[in-house]
Every structure is written in C-alpha cells, then in structure tokens.
N, C-alpha and C positions, 0 to 999 in steps of 0.2 A: 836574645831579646833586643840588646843591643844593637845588633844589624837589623833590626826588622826596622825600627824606629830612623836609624839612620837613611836607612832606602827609602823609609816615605816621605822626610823629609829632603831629600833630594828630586824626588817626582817634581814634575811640572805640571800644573793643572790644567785642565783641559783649557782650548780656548775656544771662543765662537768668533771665525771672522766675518766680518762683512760681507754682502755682495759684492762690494764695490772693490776690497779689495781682493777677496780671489780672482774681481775680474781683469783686475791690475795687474798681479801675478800668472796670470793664463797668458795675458797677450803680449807681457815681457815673455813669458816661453815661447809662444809660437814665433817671436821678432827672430829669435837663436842667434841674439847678440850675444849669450853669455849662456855657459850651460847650466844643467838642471843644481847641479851640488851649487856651482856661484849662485845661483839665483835664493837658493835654499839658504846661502849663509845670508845674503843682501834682505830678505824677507822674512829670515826666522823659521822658517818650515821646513816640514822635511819636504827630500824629493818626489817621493812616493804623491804625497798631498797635490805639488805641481801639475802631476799627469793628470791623476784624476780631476782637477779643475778644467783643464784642457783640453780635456776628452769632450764635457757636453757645451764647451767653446766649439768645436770644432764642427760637431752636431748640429747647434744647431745654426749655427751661422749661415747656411744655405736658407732658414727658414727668413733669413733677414729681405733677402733681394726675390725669392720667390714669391708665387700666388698663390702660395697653402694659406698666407695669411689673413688674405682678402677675400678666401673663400668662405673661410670660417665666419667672418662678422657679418657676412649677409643673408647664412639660414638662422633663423631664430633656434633656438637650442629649446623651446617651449611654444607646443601649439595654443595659442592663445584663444583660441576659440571654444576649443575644448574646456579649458579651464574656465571661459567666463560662461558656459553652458553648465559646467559641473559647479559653478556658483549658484546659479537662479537654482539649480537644481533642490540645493541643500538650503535654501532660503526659503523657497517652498512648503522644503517638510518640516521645517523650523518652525514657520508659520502656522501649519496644519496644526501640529502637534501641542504647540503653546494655546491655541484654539481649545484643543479638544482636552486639556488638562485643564484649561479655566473652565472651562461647561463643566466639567468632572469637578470640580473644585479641590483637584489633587496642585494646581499651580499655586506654591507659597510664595514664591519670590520671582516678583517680577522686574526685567533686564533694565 
C-alpha cells in the first residue's frame, strides 16, 4: 500500500502546453543546433513529444508559401442562395400556418 501511494505521489501531472510553445520547441528541433534528448532537458519534455510536434511543423509548412490557401477563401463553403431560398421558403409556411390556426382559433400564443 505503501508503494502504491509513494508512486503517485511521485507522477507528474499531466501538462497542457501552448501553441506557442510547441511551436518554439518544433523550430529549435528542426534548427539541429542541439539534439532531441538536449532539447528535452532545456524544455522539460520528453523526446518522443518533440517529433511529434515537428511532424505537423513540417506538414504543413508547404501550406505556408503555397496556393492551397488562397484557393480555399475564395469558394464560399455555403451556397448562399440556396439557403436564402430555403429561408422565404420556411417563412411562408410559417405564415400560412399561423393564418390558418388563427381562423381555427387553435393559435394561443402569439410571436
């Protein structure tokens, strides 16, 4: 029981870092002024943590100076016509319906 207690009190809690710094940590790895274990002591982290930081540095950094970027912000991600057709649409039957429950006298509460 003794050892169970002492090992948890020995764990490290997890941490959450920044963006800012894994992205500080990725680009001293990719500089390979110092290696992955130096860097681990100078930062705190394990090795392991470093790659994986530097793997989707690496990725996407092409996306930096490419035209995937520019291609994306000039199709609309939403046909906007559609939707302002499927507005009047539902506006309509809103209409209708509020109508024909007032004549019917089933409309209690009006908007």
């Amino acid at each position: 029981m003794a050892a169970d207690q002492e090992r948890t009190l020995t764990r490290r809690a997890r941490r959450n870092h920044t963006p800012a710094f894994e992205a500080k940590v990725a680009l001293a790895a990719i500089k390979g002024e110092k290696t992955l274990a130096e860097l681990a002591q100078v930062f705190d982290v394990h090795p392991n943590q470093i790659t994986n930081w530097k793997a989707p540095l690496l990725d996407g950094a092409a996306g930096v100076f490419g035209s995937a970027a520019v291609s994306t912000e000039a199709t609309p991600a939403v046909d906007l016509k559609a939707l302002h057709a499927k507005i009047g649409e539902l506006t309509l039957e809103n209409d209708f319906l509020a109508g024909a429950l007032g004549k019917a006298g089933m409309l209690s509460a009006k908007r």
